[in-house]
N, C-alpha and C positions, 0 to 999 in steps of 0.2 A: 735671540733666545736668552730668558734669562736665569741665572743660576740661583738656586735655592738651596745654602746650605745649612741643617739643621738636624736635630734629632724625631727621630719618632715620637718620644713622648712626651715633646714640647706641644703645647695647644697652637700656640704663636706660629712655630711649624707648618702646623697643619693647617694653621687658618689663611697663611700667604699661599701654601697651596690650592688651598679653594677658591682662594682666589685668583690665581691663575687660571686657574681651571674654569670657573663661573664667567671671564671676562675674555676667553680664549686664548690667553698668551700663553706663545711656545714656552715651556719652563725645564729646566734639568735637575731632578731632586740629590741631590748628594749629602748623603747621613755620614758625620760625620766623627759617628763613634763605629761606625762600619770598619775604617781603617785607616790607620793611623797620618797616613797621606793626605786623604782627605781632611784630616783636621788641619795638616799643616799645609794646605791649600789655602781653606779658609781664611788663616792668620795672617795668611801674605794679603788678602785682601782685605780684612778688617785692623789691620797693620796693630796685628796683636792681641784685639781687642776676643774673648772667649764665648761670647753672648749670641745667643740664635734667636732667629734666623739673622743670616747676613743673607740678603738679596742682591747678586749683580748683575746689572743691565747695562752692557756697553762700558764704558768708563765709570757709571754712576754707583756707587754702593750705598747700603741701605742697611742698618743692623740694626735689628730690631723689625716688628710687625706691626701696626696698629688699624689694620683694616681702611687705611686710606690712601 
């Protein structure tokens, strides 16, 4: 499964979303102005970095979206 963490009124967001969604992969969306946990989840896997979406799949992260 992969996690999707991001805000709602990110486009980029939303657009990894659809994309999981379009191509069938399990996905878990976690918004991360929802609660403050969440954001400091995030950081531990973007090792700091504050930029959305961070995408993780397995070991692999991914920050940023560009629909490829």
């Amino acid at each position: 499964m992969v996690l999707i963490f991001g805000k709602d009124s990110c486009p980029y967001t939303q657009a990894a979303i659809e994309d999981c969604t379009d191509r069938g992969v399990a996905f878990e969306y976690i918004n991360v102005k929802q609660a403050p946990a969440n954001l400091d989840r995030m950081l531990v896997h973007s090792k700091g970095q504050r930029r959305v979406p961070v995408l993780v799949d397995g070991h692999r992260v991914t920050i940023g979206f560009g629909g490829t």
